[in-house]
DSSP file (Angstrom, degrees, kcal/mol; ACC not computed):
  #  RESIDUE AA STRUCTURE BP1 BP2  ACC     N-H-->O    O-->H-N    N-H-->O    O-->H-N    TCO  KAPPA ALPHA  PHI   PSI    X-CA   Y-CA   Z-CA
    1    1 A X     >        0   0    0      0, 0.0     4,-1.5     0, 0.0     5,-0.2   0.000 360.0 360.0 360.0 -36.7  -11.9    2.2    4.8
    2    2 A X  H  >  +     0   0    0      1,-0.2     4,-2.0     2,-0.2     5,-0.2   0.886 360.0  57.9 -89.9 -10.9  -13.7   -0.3    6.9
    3    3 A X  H  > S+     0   0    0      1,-0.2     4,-2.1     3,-0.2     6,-0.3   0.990 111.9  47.1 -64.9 -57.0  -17.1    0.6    5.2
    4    4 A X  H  4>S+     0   0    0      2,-0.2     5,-2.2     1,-0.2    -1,-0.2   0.678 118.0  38.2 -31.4 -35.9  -15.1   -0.4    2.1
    5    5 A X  H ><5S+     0   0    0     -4,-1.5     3,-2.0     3,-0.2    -2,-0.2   0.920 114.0  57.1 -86.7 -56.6  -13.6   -3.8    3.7
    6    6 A X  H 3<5S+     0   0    0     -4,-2.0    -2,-0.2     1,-0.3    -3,-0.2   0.870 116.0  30.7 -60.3 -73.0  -16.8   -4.5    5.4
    7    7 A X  T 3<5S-     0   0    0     -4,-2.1    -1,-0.3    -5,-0.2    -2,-0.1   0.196 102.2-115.7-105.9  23.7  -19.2   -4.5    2.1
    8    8 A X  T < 5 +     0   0    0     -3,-2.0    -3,-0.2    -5,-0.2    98,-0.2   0.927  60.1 167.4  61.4  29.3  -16.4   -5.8   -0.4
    9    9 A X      < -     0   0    0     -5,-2.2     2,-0.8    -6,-0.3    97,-0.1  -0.324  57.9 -67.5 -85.8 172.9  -17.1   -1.9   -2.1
   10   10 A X        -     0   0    0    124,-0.1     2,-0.6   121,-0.1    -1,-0.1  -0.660  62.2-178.3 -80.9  99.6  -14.0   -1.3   -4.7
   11   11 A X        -     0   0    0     -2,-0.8    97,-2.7    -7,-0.1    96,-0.5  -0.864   9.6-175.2 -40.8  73.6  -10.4   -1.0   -2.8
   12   12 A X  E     -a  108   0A   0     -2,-0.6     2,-0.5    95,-0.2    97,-0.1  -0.890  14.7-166.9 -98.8 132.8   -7.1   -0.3   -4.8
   13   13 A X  E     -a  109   0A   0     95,-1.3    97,-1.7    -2,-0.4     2,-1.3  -0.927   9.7-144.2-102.4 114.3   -4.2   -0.4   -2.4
   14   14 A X  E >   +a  110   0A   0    131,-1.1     3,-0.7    -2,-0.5     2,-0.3  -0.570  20.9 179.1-131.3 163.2   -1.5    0.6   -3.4
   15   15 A X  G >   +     0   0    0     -2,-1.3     3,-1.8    95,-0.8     4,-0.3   0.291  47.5 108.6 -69.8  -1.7    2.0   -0.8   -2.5
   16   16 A X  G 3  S+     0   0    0     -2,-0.3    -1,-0.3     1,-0.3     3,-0.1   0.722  97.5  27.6 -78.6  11.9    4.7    0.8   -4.0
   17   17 A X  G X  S+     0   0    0     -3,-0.7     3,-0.6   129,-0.1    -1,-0.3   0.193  92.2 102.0-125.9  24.4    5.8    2.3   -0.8
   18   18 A X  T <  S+     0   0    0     -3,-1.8    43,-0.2     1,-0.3    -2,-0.1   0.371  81.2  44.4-104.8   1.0    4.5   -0.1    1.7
   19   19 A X  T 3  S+     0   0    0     -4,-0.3    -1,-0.3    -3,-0.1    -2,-0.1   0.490  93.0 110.2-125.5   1.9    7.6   -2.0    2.7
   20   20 A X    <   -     0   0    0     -3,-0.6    38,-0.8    37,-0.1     2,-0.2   0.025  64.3-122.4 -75.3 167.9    9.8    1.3    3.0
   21   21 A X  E     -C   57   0B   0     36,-0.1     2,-0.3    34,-0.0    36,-0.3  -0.770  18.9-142.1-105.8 164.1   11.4    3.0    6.4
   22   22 A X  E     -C   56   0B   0     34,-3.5    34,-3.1    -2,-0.2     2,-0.4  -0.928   8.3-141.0-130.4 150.4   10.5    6.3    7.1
   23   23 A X  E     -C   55   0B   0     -2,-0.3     2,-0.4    32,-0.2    32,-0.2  -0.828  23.5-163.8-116.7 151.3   13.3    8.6    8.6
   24   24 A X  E     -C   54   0B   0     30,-1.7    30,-2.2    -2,-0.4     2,-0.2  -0.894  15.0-133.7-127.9 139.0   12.1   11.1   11.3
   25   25 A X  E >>  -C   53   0B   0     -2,-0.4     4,-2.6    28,-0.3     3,-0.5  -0.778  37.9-101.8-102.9 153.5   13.4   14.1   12.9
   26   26 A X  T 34 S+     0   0    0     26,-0.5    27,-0.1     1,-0.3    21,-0.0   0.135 124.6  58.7 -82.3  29.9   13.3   14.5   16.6
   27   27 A X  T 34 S+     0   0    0      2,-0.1     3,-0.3     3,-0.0    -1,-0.3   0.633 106.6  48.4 -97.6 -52.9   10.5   16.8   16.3
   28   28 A X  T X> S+     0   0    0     -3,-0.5     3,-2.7     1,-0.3     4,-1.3   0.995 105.0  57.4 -57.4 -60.6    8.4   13.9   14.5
   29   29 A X  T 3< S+     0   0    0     -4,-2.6    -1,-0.3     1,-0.3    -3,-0.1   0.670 100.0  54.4 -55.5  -8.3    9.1   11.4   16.8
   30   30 A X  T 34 S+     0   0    0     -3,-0.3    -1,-0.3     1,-0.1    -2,-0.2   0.482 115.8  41.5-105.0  15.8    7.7   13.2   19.8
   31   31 A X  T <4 S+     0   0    0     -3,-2.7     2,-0.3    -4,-0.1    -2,-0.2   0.271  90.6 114.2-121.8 -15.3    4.5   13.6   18.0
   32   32 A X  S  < S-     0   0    0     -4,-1.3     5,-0.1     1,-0.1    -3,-0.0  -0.554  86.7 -81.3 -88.3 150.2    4.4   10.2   16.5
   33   33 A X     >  -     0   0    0     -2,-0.3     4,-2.4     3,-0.1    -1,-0.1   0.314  38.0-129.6 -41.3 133.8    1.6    7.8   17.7
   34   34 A X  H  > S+     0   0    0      1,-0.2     4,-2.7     2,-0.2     5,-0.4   0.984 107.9  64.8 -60.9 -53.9    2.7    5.9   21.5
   35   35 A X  H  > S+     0   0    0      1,-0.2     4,-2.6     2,-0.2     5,-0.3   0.849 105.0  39.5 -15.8 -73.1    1.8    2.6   19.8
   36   36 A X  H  > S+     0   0    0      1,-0.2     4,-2.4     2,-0.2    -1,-0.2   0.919 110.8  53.3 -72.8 -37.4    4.5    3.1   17.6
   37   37 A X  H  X S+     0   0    0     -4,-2.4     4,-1.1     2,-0.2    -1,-0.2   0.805 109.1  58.6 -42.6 -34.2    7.0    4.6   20.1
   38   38 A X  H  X S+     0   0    0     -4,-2.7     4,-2.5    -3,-0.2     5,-0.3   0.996 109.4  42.0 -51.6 -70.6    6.2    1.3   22.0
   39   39 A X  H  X S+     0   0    0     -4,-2.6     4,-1.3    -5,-0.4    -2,-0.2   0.773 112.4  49.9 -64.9 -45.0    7.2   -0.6   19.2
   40   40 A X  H  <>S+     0   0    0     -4,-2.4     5,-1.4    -5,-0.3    -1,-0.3   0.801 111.3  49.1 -64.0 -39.0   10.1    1.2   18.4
   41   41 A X  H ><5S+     0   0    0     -4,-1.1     3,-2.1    -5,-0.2    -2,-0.2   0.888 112.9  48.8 -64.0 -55.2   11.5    1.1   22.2
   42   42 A X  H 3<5S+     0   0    0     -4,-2.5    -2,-0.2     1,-0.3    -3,-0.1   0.915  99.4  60.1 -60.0 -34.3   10.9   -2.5   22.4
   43   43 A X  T 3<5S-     0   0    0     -4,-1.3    -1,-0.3    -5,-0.3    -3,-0.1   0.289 127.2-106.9 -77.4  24.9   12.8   -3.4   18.8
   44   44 A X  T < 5S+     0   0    0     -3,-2.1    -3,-0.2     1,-0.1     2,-0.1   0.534  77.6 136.1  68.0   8.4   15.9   -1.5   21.2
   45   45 A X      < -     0   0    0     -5,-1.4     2,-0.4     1,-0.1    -1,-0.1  -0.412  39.3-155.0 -77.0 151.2   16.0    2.2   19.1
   46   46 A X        -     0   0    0     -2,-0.1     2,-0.3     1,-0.0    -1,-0.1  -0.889  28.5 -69.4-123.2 160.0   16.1    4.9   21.3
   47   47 A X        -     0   0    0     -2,-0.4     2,-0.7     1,-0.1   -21,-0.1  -0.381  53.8-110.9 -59.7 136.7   15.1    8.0   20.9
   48   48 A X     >  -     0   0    0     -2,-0.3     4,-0.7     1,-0.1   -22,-0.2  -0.499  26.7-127.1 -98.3  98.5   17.0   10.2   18.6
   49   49 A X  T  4  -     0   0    0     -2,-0.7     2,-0.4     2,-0.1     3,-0.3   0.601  52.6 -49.5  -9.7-154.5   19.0   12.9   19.9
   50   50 A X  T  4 S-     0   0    0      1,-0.2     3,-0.1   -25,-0.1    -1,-0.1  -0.873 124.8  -4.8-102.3 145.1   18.8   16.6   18.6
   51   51 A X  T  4 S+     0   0    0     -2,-0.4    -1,-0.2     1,-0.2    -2,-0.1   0.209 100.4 130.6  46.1  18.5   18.8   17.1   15.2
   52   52 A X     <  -     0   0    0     -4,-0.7     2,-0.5    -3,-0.3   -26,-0.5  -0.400  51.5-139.0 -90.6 163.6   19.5   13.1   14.3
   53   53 A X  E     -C   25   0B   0    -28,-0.1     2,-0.4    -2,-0.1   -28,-0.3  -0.969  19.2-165.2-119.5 135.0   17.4   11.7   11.9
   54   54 A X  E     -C   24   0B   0    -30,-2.2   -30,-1.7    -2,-0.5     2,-0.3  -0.764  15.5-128.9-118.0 154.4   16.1    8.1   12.8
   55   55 A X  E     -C   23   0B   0     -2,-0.4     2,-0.4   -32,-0.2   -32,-0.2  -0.824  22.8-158.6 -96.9 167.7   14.3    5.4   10.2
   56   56 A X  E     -C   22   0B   0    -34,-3.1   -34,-3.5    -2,-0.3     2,-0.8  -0.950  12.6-146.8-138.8 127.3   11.0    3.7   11.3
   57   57 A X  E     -C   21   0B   0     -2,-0.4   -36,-0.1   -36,-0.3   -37,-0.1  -0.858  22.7-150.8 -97.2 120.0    9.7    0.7   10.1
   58   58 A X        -     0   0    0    -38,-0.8     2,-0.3    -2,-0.8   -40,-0.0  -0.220  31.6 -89.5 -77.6-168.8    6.0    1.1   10.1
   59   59 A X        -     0   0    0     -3,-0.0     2,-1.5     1,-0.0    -1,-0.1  -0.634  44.5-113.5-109.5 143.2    4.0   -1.7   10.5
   60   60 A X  S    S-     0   0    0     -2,-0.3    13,-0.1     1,-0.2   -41,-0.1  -0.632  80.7 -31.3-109.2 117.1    3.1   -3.2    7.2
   61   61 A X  S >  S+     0   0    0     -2,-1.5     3,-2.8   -43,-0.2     2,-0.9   0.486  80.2 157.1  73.4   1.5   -1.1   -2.7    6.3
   62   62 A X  T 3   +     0   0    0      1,-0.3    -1,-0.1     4,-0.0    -2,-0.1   0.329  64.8  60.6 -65.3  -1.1   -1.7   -3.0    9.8
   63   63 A X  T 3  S+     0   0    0     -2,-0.9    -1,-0.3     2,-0.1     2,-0.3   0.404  98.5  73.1-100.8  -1.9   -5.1   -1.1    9.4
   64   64 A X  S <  S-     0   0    0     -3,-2.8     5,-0.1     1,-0.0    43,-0.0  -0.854  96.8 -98.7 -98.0 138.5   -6.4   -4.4    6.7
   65   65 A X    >   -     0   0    0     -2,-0.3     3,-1.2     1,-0.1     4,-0.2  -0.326  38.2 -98.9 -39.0 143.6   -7.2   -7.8    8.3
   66   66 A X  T 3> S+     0   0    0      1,-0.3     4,-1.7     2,-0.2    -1,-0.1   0.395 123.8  56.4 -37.1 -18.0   -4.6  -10.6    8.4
   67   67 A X  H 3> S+     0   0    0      2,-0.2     4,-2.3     1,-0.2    -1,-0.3   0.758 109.4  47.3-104.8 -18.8   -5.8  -12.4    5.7
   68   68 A X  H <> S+     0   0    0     -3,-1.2     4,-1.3     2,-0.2    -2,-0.2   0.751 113.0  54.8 -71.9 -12.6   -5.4   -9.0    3.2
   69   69 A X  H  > S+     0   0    0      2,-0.2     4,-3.9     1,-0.2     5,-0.5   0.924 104.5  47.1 -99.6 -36.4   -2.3   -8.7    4.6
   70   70 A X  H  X S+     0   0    0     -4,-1.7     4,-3.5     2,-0.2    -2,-0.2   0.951 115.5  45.3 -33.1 -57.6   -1.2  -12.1    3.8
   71   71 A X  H  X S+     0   0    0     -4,-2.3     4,-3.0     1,-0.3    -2,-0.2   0.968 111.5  56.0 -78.5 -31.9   -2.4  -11.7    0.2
   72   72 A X  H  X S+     0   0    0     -4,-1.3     4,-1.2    -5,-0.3    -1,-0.3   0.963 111.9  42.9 -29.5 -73.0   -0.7   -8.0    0.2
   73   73 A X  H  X S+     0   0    0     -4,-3.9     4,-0.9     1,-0.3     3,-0.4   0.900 111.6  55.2 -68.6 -36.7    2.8   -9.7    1.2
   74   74 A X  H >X S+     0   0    0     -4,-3.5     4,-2.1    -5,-0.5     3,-1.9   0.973 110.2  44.6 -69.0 -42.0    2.2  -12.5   -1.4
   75   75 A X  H 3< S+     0   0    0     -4,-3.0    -2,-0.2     1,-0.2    -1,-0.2   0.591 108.0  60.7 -62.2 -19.0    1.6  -10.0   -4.3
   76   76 A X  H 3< S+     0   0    0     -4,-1.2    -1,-0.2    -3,-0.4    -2,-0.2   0.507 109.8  38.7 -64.4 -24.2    4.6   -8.2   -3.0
   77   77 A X  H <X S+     0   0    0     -3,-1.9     4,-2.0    -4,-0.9    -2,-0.2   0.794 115.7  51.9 -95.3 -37.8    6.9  -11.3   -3.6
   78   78 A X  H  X S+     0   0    0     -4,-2.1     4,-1.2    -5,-0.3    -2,-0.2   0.641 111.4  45.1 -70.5 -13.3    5.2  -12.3   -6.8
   79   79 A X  H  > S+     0   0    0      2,-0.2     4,-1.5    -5,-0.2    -1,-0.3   0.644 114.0  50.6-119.3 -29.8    5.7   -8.6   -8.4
   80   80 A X  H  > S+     0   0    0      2,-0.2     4,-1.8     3,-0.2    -2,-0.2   0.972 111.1  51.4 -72.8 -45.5    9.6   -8.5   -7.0
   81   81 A X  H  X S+     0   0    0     -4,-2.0     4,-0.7     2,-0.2    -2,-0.2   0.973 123.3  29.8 -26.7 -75.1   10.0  -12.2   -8.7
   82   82 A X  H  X S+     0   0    0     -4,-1.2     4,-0.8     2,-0.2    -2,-0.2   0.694 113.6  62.1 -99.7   3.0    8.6  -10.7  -12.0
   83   83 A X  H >< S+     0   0    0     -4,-1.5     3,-2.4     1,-0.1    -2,-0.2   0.874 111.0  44.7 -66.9 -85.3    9.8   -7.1  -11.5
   84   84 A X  H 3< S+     0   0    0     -4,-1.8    -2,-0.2     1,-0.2    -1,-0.1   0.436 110.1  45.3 -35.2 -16.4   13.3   -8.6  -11.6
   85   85 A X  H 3< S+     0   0    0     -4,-0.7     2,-0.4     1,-0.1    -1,-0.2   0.403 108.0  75.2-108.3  -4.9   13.4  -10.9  -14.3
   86   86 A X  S << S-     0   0    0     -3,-2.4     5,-0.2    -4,-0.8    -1,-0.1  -0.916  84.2-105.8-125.3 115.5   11.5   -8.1  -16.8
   87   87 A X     >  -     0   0    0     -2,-0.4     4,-1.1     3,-0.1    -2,-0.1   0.244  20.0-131.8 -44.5 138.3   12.8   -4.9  -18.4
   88   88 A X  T >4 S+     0   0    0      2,-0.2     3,-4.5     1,-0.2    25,-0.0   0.945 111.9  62.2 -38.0 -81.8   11.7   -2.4  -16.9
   89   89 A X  T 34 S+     0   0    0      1,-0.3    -1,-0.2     0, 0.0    -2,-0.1   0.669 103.2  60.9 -13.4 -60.1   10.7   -1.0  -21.0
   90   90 A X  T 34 S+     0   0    0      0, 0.0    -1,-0.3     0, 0.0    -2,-0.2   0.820  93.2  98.2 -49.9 -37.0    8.2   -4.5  -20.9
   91   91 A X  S << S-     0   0    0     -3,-4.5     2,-0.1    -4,-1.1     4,-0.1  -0.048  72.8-120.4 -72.5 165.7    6.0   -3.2  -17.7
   92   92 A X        -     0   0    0      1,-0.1     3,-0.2     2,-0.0    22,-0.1  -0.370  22.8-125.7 -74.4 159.3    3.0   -1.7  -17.1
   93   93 A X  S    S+     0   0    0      1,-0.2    20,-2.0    20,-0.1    21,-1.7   0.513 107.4  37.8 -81.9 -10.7    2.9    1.6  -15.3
   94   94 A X  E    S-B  112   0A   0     18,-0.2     2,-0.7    19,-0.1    -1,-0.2  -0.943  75.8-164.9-133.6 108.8    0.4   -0.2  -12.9
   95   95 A X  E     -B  111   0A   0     16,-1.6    16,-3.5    -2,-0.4     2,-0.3  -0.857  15.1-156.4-103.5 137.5    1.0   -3.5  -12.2
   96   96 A X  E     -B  110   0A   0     -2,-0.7     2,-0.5    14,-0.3    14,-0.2  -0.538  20.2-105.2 -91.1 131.5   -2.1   -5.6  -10.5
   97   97 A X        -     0   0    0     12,-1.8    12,-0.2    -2,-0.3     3,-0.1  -0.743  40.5-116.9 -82.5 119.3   -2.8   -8.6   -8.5
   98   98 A X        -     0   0    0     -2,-0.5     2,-0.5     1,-0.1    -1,-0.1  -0.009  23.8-124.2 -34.2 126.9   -4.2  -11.4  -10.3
   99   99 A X        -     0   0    0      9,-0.0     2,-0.3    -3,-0.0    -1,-0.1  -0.691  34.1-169.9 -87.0 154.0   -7.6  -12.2   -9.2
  100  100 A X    >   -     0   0    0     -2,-0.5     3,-0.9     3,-0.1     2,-0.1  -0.804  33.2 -76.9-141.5 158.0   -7.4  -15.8   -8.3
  101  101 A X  T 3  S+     0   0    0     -2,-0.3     3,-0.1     1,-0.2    -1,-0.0  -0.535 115.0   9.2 -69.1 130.8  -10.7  -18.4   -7.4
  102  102 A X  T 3  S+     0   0    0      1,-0.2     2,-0.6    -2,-0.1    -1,-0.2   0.459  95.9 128.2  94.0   5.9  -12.5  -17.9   -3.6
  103  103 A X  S <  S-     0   0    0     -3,-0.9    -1,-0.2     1,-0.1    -3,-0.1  -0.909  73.0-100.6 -89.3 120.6  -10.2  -14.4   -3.0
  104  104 A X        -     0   0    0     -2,-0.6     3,-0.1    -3,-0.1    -1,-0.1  -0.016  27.2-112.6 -36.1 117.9  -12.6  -11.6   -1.9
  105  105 A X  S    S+     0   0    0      1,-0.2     2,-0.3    -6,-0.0    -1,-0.1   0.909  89.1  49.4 -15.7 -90.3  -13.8   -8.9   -4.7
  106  106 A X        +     0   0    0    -98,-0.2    -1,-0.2  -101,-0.1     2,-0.1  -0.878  67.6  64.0-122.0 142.9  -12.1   -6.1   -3.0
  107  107 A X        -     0   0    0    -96,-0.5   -95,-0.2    -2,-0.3     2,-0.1   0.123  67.0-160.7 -98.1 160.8   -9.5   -4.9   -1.6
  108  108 A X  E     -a   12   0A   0    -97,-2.7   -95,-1.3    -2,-0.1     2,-0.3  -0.573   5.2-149.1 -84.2 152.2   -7.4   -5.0   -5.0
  109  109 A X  E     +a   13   0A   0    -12,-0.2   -12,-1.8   -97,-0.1     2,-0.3  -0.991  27.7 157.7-120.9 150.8   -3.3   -4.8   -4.4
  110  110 A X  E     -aB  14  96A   0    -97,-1.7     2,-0.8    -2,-0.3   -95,-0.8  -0.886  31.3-129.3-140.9-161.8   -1.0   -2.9   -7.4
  111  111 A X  E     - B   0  95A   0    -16,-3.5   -16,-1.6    -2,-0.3     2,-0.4  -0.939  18.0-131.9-129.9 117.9    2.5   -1.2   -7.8
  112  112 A X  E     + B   0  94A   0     -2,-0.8   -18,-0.2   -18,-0.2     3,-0.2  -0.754  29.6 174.9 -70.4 144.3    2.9    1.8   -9.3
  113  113 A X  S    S+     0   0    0    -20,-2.0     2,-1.0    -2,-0.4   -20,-0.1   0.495  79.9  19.4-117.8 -63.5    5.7    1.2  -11.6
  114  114 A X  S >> S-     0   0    0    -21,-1.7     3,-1.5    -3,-0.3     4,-0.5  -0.722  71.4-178.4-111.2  98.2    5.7    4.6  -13.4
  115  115 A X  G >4 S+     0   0    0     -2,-1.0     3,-2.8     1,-0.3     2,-0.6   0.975  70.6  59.3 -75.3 -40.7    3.9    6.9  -11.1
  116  116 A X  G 34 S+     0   0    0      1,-0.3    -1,-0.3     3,-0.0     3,-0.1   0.401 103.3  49.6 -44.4   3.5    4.1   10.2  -13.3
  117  117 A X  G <4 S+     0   0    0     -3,-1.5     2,-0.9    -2,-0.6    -1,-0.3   0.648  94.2  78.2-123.6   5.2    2.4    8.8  -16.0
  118  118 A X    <<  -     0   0    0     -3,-2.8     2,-0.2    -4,-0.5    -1,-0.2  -0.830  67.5-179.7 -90.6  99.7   -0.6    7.5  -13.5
  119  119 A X    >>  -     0   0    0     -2,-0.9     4,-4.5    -3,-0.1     3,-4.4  -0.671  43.6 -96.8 -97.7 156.5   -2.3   11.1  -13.2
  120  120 A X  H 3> S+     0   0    0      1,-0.4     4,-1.7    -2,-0.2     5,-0.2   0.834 125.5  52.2 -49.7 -40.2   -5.5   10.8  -11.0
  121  121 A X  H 34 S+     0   0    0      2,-0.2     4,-0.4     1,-0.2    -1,-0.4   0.499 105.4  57.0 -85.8   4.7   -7.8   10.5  -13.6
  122  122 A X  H <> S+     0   0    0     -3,-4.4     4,-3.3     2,-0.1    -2,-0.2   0.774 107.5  46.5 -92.3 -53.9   -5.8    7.8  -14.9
  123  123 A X  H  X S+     0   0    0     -4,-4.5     4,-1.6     1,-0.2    -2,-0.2   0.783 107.5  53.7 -57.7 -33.8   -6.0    5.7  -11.8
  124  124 A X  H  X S+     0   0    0     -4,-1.7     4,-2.7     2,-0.2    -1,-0.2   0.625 102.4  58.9 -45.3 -40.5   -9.5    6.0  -11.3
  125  125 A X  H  > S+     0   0    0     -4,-0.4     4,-0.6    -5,-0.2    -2,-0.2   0.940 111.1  42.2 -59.9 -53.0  -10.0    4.8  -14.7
  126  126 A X  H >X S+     0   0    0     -4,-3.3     3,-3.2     2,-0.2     4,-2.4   0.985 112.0  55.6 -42.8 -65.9   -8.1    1.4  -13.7
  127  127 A X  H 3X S+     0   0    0     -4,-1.6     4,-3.6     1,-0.3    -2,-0.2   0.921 105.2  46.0 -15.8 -72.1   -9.8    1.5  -10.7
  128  128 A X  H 3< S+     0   0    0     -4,-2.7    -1,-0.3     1,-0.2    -2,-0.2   0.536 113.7  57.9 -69.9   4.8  -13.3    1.6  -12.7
  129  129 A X  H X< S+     0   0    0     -3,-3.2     3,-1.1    -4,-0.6    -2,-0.2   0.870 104.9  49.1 -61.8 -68.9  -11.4   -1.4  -14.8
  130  130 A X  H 3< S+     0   0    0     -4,-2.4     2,-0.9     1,-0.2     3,-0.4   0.956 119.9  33.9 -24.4 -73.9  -10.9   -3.6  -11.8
  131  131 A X  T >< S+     0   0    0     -4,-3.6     3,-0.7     1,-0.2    -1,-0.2  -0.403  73.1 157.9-109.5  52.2  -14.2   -3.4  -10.6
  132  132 A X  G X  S+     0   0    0     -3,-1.1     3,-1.0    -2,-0.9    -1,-0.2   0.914  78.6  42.6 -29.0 -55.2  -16.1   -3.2  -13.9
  133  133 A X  G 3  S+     0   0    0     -3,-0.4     2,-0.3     1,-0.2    -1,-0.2   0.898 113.7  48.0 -80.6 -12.8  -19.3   -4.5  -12.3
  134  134 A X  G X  S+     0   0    0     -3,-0.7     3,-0.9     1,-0.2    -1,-0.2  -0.556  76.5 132.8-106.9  50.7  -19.3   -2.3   -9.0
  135  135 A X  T <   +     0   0    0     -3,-1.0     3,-0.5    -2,-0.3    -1,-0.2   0.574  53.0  70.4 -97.4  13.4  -18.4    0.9  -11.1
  136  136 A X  T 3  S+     0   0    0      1,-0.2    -1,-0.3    -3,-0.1    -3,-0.0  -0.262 100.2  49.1 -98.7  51.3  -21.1    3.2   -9.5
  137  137 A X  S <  S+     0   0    0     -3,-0.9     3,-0.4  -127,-0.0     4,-0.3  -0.235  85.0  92.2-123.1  19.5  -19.1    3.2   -6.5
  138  138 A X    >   +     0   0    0     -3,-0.5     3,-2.1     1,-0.2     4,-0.3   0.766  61.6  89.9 -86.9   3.3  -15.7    4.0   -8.3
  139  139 A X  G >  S+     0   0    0      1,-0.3     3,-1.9     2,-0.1     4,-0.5   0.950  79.7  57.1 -55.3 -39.9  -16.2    7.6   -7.8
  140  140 A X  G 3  S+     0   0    0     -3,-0.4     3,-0.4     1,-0.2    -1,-0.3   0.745  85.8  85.3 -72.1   7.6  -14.5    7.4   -4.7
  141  141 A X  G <   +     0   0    0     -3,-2.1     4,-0.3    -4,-0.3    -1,-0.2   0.738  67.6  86.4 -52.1 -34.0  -11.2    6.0   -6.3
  142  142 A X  S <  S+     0   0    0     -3,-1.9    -1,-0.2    -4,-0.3    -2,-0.1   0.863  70.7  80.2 -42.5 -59.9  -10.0    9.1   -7.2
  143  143 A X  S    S-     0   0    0     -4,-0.5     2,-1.3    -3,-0.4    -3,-0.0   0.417  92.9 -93.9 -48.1-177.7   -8.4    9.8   -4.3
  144  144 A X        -     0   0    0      2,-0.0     2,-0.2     0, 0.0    -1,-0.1  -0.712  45.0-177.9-104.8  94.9   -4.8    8.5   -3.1
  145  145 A X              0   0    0     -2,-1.3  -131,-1.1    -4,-0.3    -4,-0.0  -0.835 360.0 360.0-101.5 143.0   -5.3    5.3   -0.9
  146  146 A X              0   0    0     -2,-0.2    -1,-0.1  -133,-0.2  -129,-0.1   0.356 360.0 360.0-118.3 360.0   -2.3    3.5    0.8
């Protein structure tokens, strides 16, 4: 990732699960990172008894610099804005962040809208859309980045 950040190489993140809680079993949570056990003790949760299931709010992008995370959170309000005011039938199965003047090449943010019908080779072809002119690095798109 940070070879990516670091030389502006092609980035799609995407969001459509980024603002969710994740529920844990008391198995998970004694395996899950101290950072985040930190963080979770201090927001006043305790640990969760046997066989309770607790949510965690992860930390949202916390692996992107501040200023991706800003534009991350801004594309997040702007796509809930036009997610709500447009039939579903009208959307894209990938909706995209407008590239805007003096915003950095990459990373890209989108939504999956309809993930079944985004098959890997489909996303990787968006990918190599985005970033028409850097498309000999789009091999590595393929994969599933969050």
């Amino acid at each position: 990732m940070r070879e990516h950040l670091d030389g502006e190489r092609p980035l799609l993140v995407l969001l459509d699960e980024a603002r969710r809680h994740v529920p844990m079993l008391r198995e998970e949570w004694q395996a899950a990172p101290c950072r985040l056990l930190r963080e979770q003790a201090g927001a006043g949760s305790e640990a969760p008894a046997d066989d309770e299931v607790v949510d965690i709010s992860l930390p949202f992008l916390d692996w992107l610099p501040a200023a991706h995370r800003e534009r991350a959170a801004r594309f997040l309000a702007e796509s809930d804005a036009e997610l709500s005011r447009t039939p579903m039938a009208f959307l894209p199965p990938l909706m995209t962040e407008e590239r805007r003047d003096g915003t950095p090449r990459s990373p890209r943010f989108a939504r999956r809208l309809l993930p079944n019908a985004l098959t890997a080779d489909r996303l990787a072809a968006a990918v190599a859309h985005l970033f028409a002119d850097a498309s000999q690095y789009c091999g590595a798109a393929a994969g599933s980045v969050r």
